[in-house]
Residue frames as a rotation matrix with the C-alpha (Angstrom) as fourth column:
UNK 1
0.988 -0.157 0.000 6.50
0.043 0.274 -0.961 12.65
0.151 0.949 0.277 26.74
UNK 2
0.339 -0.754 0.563 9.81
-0.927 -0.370 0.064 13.90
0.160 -0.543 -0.824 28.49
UNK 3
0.228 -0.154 0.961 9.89
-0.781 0.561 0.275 10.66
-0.581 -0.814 0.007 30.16
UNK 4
0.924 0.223 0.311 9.23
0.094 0.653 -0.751 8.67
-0.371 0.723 0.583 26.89
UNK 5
0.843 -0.537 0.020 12.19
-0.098 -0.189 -0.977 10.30
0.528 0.822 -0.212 25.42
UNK 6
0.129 -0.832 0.539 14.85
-0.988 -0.061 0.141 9.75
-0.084 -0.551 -0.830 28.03
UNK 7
0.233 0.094 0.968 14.14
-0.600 0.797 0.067 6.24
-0.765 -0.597 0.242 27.44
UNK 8
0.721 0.182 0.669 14.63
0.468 0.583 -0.664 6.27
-0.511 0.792 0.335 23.89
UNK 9
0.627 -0.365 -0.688 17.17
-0.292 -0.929 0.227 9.16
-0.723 0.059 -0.689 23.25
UNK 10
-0.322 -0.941 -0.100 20.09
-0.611 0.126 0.782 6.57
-0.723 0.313 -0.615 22.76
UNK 11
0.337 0.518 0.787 18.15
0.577 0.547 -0.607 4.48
-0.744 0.658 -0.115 20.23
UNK 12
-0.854 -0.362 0.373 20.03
0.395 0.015 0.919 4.75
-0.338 0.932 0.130 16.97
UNK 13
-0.248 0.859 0.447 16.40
0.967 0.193 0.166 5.45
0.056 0.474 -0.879 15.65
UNK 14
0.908 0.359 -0.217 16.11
0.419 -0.798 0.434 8.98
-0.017 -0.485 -0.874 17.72
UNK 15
-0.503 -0.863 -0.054 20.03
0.858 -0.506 0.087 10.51
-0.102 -0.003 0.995 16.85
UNK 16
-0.830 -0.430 0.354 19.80
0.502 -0.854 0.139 13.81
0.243 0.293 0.925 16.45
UNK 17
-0.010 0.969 0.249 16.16
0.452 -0.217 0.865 14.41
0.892 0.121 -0.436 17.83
UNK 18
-0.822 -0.503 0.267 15.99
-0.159 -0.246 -0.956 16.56
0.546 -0.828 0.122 20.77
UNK 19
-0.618 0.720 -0.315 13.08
0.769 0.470 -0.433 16.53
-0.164 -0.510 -0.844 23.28
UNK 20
-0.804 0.158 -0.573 11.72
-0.414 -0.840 0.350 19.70
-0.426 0.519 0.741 21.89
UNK 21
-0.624 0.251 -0.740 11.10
-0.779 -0.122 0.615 18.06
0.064 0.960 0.271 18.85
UNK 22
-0.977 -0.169 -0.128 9.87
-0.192 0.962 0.194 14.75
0.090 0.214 -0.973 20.00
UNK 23
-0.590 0.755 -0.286 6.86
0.237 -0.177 -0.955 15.21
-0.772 -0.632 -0.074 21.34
UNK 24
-0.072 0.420 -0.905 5.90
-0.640 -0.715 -0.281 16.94
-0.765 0.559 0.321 18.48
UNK 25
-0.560 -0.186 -0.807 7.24
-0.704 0.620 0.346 13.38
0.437 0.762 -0.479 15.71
UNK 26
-0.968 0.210 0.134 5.40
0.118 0.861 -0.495 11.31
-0.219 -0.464 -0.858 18.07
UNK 27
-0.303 0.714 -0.632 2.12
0.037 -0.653 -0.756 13.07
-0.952 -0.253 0.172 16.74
UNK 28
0.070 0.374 -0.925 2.60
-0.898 -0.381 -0.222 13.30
-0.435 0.846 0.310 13.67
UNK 29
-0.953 -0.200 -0.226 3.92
-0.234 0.963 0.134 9.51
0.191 0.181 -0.965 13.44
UNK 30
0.413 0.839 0.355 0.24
-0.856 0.225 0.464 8.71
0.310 -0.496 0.811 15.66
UNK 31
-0.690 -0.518 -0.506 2.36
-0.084 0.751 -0.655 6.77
0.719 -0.409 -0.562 17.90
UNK 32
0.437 0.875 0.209 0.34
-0.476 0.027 0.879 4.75
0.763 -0.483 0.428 20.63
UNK 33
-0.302 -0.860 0.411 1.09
-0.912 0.136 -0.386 2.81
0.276 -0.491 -0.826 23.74
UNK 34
0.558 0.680 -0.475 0.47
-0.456 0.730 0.510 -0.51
0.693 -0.068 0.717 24.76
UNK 35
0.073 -0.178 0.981 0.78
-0.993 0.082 0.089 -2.32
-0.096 -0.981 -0.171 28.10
UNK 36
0.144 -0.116 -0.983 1.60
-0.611 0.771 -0.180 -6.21
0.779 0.626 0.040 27.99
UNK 37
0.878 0.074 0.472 1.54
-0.422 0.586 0.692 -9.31
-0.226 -0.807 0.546 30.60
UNK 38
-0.602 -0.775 0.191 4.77
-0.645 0.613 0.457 -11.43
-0.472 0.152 -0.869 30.78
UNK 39
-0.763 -0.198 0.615 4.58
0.054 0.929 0.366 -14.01
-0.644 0.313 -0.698 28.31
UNK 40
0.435 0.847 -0.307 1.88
-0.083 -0.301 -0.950 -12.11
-0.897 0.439 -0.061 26.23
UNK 41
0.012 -0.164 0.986 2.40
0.973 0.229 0.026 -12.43
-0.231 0.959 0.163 22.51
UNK 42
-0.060 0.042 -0.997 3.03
0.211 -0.976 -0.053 -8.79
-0.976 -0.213 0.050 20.89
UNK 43
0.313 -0.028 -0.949 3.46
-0.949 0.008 -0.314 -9.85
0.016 1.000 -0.024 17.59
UNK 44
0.607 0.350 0.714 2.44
-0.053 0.914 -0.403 -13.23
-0.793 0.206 0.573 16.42
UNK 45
-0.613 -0.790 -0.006 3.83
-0.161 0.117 0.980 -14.98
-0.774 0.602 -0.199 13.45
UNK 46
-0.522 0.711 0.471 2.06
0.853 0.451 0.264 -14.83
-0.025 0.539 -0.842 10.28
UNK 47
0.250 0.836 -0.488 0.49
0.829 -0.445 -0.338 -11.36
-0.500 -0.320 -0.805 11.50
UNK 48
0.535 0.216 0.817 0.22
0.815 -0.388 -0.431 -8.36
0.224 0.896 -0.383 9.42
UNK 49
-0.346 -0.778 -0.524 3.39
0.823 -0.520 0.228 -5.78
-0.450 -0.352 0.820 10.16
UNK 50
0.492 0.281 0.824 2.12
0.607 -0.789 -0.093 -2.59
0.624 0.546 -0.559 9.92
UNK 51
0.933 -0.300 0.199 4.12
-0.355 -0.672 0.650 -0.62
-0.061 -0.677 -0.733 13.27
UNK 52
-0.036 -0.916 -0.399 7.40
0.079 0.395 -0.915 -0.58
0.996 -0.065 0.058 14.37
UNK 53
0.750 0.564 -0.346 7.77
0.266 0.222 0.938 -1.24
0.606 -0.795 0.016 18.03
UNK 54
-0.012 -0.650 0.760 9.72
-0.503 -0.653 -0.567 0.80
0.864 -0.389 -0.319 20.60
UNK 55
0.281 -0.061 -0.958 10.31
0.796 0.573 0.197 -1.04
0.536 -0.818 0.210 24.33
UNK 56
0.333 0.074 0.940 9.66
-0.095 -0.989 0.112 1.06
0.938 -0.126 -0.322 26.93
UNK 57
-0.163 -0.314 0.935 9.91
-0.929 0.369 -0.038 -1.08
-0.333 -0.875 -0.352 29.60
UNK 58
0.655 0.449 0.608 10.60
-0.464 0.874 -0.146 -4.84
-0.597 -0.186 0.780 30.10
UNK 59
-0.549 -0.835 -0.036 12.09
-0.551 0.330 0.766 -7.54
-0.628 0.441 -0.641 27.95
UNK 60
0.506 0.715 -0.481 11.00
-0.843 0.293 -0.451 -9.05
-0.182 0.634 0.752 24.66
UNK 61
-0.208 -0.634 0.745 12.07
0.030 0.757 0.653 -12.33
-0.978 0.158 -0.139 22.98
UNK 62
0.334 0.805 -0.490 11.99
-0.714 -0.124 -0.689 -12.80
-0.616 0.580 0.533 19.66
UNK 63
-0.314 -0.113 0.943 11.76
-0.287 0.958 0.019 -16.46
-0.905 -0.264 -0.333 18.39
UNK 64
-0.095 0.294 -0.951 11.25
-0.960 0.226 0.166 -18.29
0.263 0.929 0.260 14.93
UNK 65
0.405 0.584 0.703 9.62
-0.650 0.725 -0.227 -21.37
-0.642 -0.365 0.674 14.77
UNK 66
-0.867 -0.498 0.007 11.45
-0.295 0.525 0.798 -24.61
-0.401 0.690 -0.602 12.78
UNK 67
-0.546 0.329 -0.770 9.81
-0.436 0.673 0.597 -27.12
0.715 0.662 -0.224 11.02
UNK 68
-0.206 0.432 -0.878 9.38
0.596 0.767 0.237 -29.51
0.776 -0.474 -0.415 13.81
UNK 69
0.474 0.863 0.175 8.20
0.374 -0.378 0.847 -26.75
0.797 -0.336 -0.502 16.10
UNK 70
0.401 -0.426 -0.811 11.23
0.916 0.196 0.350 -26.01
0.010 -0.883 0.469 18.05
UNK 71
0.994 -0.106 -0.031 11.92
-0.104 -0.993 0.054 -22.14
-0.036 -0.050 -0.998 18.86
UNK 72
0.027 -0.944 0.329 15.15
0.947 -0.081 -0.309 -20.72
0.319 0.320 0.892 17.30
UNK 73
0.444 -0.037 -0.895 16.00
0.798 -0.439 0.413 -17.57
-0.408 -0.898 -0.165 19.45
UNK 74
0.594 -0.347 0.726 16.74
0.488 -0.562 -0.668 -14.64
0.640 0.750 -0.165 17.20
UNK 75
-0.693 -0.460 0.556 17.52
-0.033 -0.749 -0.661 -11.80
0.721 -0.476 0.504 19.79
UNK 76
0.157 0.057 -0.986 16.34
0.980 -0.137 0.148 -10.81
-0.126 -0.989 -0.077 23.54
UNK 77
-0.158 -0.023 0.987 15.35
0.566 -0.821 0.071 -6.73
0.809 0.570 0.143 23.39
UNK 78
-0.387 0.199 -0.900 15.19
0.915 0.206 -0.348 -4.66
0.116 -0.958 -0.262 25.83
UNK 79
0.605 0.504 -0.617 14.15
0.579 -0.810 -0.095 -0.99
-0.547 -0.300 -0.782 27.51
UNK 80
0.139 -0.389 -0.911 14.65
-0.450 -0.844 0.292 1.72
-0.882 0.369 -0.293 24.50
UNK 81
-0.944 -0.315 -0.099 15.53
-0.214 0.356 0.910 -0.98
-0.251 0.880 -0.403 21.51
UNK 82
-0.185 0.656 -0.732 13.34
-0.799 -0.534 -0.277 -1.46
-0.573 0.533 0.623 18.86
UNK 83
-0.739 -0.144 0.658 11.76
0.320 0.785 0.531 -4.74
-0.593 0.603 -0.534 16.39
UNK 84
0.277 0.897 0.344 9.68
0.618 0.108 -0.779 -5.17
-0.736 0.428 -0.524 13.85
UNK 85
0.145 -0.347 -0.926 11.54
-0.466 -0.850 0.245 -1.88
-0.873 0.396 -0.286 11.69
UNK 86
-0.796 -0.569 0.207 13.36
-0.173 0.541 0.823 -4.78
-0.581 0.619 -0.529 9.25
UNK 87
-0.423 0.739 0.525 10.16
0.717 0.627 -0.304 -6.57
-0.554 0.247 -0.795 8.37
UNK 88
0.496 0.812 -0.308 8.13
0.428 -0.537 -0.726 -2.99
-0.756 0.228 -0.614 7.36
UNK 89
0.189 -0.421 -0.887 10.98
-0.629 -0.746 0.219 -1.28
-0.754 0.517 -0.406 5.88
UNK 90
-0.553 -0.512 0.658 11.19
-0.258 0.855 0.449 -4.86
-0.793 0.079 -0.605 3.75
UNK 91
-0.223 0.815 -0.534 7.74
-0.939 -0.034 0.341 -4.26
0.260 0.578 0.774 2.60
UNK 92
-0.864 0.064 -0.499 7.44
0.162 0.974 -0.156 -7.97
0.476 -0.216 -0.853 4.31
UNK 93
-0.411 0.727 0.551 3.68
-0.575 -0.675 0.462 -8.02
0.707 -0.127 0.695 5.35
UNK 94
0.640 0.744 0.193 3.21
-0.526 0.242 0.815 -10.48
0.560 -0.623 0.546 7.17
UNK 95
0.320 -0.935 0.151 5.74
-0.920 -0.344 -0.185 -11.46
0.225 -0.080 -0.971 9.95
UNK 96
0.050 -0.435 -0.899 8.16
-0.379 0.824 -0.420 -14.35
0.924 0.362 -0.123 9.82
UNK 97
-0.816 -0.526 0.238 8.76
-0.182 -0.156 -0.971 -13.79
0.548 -0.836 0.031 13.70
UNK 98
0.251 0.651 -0.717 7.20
0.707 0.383 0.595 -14.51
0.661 -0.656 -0.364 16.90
UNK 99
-0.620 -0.659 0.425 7.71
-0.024 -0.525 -0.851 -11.58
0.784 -0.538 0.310 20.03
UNK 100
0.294 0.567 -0.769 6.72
0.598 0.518 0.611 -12.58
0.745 -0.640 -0.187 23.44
UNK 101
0.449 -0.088 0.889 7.12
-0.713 -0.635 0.298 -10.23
0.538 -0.768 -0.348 26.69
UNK 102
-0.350 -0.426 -0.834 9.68
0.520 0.653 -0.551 -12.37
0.779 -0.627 -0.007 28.88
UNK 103
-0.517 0.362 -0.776 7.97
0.666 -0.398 -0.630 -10.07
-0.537 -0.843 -0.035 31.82
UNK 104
0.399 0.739 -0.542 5.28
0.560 -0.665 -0.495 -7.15
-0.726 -0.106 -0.679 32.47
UNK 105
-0.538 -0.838 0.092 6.37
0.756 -0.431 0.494 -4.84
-0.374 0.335 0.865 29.72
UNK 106
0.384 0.669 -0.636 5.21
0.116 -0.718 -0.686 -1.59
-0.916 0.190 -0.354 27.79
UNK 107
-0.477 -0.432 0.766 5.87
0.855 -0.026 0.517 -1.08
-0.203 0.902 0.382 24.10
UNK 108
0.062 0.399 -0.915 5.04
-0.332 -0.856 -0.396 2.33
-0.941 0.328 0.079 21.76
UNK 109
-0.157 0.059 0.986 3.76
0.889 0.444 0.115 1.28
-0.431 0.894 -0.122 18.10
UNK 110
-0.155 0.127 -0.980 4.70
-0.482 -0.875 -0.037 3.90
-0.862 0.467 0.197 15.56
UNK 111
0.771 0.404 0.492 2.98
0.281 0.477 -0.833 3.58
-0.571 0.780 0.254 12.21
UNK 112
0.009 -0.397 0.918 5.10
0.842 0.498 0.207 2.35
-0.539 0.771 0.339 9.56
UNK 113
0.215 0.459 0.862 3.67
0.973 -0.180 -0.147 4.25
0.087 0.870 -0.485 6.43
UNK 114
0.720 0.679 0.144 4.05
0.605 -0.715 0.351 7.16
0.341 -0.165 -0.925 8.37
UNK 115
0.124 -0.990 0.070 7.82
0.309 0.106 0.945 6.83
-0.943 -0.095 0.319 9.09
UNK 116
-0.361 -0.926 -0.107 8.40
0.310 -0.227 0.923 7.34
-0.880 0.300 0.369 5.62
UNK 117
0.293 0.691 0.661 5.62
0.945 -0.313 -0.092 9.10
0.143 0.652 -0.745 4.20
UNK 118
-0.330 -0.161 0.930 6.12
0.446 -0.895 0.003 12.98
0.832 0.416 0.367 3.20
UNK 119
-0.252 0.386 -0.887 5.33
0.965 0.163 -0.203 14.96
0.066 -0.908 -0.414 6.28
UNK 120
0.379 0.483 0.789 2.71
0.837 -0.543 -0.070 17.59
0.394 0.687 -0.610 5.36
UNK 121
0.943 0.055 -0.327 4.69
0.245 -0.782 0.573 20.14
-0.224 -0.620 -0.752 7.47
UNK 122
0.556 -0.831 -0.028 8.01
0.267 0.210 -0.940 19.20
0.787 0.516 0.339 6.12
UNK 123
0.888 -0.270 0.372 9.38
-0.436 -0.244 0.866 19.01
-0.143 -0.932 -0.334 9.54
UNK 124
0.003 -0.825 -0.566 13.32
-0.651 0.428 -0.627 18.33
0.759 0.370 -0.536 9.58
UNK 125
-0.279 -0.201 0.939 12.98
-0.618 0.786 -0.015 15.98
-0.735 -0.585 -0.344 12.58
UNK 126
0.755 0.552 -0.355 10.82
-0.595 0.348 -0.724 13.92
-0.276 0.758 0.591 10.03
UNK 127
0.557 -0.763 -0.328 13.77
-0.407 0.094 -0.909 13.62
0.724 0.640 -0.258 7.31
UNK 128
-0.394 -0.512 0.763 16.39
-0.914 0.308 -0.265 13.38
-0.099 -0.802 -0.589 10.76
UNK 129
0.196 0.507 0.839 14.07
-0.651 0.707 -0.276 9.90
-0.733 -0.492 0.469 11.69
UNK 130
0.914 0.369 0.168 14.28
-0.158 0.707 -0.689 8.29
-0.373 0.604 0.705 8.29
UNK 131
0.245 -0.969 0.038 17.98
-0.708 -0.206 -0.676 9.11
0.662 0.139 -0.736 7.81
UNK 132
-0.606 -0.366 0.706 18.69
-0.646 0.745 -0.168 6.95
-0.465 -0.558 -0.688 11.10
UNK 133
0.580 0.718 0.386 16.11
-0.595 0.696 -0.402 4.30
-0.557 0.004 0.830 9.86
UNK 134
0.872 -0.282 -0.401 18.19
-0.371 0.155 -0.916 3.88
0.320 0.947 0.031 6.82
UNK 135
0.030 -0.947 0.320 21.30
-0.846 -0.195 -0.496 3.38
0.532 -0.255 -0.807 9.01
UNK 136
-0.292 0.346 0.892 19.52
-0.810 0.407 -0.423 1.32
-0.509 -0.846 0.161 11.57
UNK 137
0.916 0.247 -0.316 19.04
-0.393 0.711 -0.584 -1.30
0.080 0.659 0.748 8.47
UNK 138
0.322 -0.890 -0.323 22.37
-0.619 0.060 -0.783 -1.31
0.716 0.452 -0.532 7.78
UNK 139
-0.049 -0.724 0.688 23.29
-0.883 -0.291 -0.369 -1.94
0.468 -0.625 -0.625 10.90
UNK 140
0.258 0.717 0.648 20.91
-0.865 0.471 -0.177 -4.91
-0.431 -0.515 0.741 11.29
UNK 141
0.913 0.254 -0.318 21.92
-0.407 0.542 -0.736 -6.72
-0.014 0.801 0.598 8.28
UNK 142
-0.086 -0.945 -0.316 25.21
-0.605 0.301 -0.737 -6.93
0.791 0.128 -0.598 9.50
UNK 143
-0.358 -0.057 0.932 23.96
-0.874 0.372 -0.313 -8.37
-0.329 -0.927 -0.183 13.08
UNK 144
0.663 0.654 0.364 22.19
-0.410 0.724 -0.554 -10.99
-0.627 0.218 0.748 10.69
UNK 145
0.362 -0.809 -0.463 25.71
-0.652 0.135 -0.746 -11.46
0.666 0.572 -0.479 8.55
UNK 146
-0.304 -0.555 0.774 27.14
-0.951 0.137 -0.276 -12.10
0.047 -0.820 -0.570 12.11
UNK 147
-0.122 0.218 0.968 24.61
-0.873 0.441 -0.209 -14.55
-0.473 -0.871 0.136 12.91
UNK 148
0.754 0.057 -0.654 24.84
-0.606 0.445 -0.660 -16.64
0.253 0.894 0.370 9.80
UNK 149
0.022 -0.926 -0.376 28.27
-0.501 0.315 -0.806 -16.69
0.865 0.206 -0.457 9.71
UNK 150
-0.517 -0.172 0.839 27.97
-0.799 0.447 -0.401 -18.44
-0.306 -0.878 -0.369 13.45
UNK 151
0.116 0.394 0.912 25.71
-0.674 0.706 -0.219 -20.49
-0.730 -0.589 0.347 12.72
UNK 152
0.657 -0.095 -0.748 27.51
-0.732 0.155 -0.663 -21.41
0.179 0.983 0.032 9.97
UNK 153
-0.350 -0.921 0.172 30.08
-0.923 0.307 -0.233 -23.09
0.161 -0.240 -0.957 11.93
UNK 154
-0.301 0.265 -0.916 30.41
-0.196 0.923 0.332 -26.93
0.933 0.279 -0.226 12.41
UNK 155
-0.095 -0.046 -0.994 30.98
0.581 0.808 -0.093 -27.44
0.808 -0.587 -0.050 15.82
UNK 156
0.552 0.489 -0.675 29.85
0.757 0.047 0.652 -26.12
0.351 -0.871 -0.344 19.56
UNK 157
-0.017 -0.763 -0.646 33.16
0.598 -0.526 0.606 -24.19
-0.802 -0.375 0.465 20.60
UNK 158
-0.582 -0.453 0.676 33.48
0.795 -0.492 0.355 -22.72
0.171 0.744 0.646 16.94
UNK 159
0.239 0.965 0.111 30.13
0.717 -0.253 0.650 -21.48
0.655 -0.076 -0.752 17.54
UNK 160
0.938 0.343 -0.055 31.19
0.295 -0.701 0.649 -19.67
0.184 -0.625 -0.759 20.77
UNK 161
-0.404 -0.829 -0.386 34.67
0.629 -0.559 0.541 -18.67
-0.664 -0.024 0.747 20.14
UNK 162
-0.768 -0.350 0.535 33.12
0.634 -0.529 0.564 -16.72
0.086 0.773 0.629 17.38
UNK 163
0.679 0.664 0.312 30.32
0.366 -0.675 0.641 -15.03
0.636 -0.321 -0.702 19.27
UNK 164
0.704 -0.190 -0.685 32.73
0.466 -0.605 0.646 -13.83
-0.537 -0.773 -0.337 22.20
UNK 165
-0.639 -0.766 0.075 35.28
0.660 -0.495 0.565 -12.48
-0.396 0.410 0.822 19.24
UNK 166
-0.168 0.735 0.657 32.20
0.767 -0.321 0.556 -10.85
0.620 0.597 -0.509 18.35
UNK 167
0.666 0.728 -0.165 30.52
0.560 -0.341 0.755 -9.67
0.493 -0.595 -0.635 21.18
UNK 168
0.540 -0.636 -0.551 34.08
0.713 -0.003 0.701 -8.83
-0.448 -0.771 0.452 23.17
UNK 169
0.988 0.141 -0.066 35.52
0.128 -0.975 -0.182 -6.31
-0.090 0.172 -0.981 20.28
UNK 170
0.152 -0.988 0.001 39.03
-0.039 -0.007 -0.999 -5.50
0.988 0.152 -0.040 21.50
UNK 171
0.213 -0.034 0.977 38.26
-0.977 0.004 0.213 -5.88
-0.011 -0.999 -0.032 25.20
UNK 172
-0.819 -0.386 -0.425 39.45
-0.322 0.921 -0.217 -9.27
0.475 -0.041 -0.879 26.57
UNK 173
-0.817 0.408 -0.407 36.40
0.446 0.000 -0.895 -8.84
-0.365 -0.913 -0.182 29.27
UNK 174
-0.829 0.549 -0.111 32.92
-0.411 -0.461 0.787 -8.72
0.380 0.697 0.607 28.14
UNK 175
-0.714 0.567 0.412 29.33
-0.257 0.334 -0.907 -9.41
-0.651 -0.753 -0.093 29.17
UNK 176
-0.970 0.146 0.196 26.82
0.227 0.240 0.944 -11.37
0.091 0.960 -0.266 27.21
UNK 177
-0.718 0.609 0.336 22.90
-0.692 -0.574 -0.438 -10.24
-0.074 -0.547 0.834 27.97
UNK 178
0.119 0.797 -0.592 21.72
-0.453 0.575 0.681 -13.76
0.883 0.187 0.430 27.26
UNK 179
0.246 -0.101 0.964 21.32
-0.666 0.705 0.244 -16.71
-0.705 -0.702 0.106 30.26
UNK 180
-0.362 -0.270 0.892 22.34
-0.178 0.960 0.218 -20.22
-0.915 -0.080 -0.396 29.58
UNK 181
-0.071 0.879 0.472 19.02
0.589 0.419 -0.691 -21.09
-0.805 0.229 -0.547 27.79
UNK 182
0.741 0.502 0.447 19.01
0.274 0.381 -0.883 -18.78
-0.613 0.777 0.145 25.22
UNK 183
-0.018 -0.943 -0.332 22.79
-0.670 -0.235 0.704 -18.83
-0.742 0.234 -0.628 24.29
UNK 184
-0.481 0.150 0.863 21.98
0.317 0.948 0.012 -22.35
-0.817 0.279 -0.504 23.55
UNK 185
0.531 0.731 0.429 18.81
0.532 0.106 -0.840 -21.16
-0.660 0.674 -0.332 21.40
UNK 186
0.770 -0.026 -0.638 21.09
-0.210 -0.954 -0.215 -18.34
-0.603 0.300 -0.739 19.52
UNK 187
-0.146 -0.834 -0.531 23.71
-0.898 -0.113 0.425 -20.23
-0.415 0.539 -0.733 18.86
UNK 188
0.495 0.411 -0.766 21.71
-0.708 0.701 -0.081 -23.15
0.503 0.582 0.638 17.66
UNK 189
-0.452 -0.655 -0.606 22.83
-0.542 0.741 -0.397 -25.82
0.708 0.149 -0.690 19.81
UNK 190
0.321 0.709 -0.629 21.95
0.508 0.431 0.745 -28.03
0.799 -0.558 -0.222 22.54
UNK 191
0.693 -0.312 0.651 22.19
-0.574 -0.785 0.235 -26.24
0.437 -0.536 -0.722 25.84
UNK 192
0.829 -0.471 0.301 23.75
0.055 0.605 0.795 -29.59
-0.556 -0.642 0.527 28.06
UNK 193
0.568 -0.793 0.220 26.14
0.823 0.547 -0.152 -29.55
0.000 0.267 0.964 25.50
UNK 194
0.446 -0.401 0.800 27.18
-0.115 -0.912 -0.394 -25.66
0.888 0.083 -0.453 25.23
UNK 195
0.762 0.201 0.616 27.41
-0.463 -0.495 0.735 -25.68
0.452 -0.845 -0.284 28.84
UNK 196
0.851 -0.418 0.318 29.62
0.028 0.640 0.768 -28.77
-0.525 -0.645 0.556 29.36
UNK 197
0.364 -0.695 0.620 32.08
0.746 -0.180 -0.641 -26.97
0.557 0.696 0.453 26.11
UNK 198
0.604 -0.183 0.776 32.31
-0.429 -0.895 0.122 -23.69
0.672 -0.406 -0.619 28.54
UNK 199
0.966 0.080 0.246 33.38
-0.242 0.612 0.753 -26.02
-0.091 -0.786 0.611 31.09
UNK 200
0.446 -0.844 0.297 36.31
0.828 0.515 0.222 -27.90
-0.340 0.147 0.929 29.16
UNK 201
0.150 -0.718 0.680 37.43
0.380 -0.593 -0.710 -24.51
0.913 0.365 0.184 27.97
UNK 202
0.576 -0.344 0.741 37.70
-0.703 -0.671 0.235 -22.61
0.417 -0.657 -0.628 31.00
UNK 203
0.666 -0.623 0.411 39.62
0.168 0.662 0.731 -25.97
-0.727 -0.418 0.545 32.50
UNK 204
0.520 -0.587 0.620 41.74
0.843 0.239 -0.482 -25.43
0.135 0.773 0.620 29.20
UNK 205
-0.315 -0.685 -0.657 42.49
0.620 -0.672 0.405 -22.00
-0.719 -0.280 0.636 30.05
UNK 206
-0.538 0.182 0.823 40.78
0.794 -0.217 0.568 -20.53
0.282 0.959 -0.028 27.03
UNK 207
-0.309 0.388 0.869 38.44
-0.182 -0.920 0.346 -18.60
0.933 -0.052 0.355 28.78
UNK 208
-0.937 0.040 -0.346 36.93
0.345 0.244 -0.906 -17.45
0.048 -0.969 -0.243 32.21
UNK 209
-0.516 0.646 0.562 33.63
-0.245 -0.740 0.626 -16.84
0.821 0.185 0.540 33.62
UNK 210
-0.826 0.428 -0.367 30.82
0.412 0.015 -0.911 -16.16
-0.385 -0.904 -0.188 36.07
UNK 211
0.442 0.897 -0.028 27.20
0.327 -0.190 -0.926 -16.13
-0.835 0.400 -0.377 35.23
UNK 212
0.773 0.216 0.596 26.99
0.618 -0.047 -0.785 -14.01
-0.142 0.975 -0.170 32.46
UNK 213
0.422 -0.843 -0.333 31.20
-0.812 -0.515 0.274 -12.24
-0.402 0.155 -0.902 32.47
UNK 214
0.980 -0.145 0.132 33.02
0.197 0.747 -0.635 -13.36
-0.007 0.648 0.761 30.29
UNK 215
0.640 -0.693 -0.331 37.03
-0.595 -0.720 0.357 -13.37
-0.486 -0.031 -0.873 29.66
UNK 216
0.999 0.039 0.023 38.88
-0.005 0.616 -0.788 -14.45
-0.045 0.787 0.616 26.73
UNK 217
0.399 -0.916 -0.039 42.66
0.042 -0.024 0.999 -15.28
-0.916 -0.400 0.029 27.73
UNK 218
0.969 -0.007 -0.246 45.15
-0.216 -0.501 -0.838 -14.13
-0.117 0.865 -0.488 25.35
């Protein structure tokens, strides 16, 4: 369990929990594990949200289907972050989302109900867990402000000058954790075109990069 928790410590979700205690909230939560192939499905769309899901190892995707069937790239998750929280704590039962394993991965499903049901021991980790949940909304709803407001914009560049003023903070120098492929899907556009807008800026001088560094001239 030791191991479980070093992997999750920094997870907004686990503040203030020590390893002591964890061992002990993972129990009373009846957290399980589950093992997953690349490109396995972990949560389907349409399926009944009853866990929240912890990434132990690996990388998820999670993806939202249009109309005409083309995949709109929410977020890319990795070892220690968490999905599925929004949807339960929503009372949303059945989920809007698709989450696929982008490789071999391992996940820990804690029941829901049990997150924020009375805990018959009145343990203060307990109370501790649902306190960060409550934060860990917040915190989402603003990454989903964010992504509005991008994709709110008209045009290709607006689009990604206003993710790297995002993503970059007060640093001029910043890394992004997507590839090409699903910048494109995140920031709603086509990818040939994103790619050939990076292009005419960095020839403009606007910005630099390499693979996935970025650097916004000032």
């Amino acid at each position: 369990m030791e191991n479980i928790f070093n992997i999750v410590k920094n997870n907004q979700l686990f503040e203030s929990i020590n390893v002591e205690d964890f061992g002990s909230l993972m129990g009373c939560l009846s957290a399980t594990r589950k093992v997953v192939k690349k490109n396995a499905v972990i949560l389907k769309h349409g399926e009944k949200v009853e866990c929240v899901y912890v990434i132990l190892s690996g990388t998820v995707k999670i993806v939202k289907e249009n109309l005409d069937g083309k995949e709109n790239m929410l977020a890319k998750l990795g070892k220690g972050e968490i999905f599925a929280e929004v949807f339960a704590c929503a009372n949303i039962q059945y989920s809007p989302v698709t989450v696929t394993a982008l490789e071999d991965s391992e996940v820990m499903l804690i029941n829901y109900n049990k997150v924020i049901s009375a805990c018959p021991t009145n343990c203060i980790y307990h109370t501790v867990l649902i306190e960060n949940m409550l934060k860990l909304m917040a915190k989402k709803n603003l990454m989903l402000q964010q992504k509005v407001e991008i994709i709110s914009k008209r045009t290709t560049r607006e689009r990604l000058l206003l993710y790297f003023d995002m993503k970059r903070g007060k640093n001029t120098k910043f890394t992004i954790p997507f590839s090409r492929e699903a910048l494109a899907d995140y920031l709603c556009v086509d990818r040939s075109a994103m790619s050939n807008e990076l292009s005419k800026m960095q020839k403009e001088g606007i910005i630099k990069y390499h693979k996935n560094d970025f650097e916004v001239i000032v």
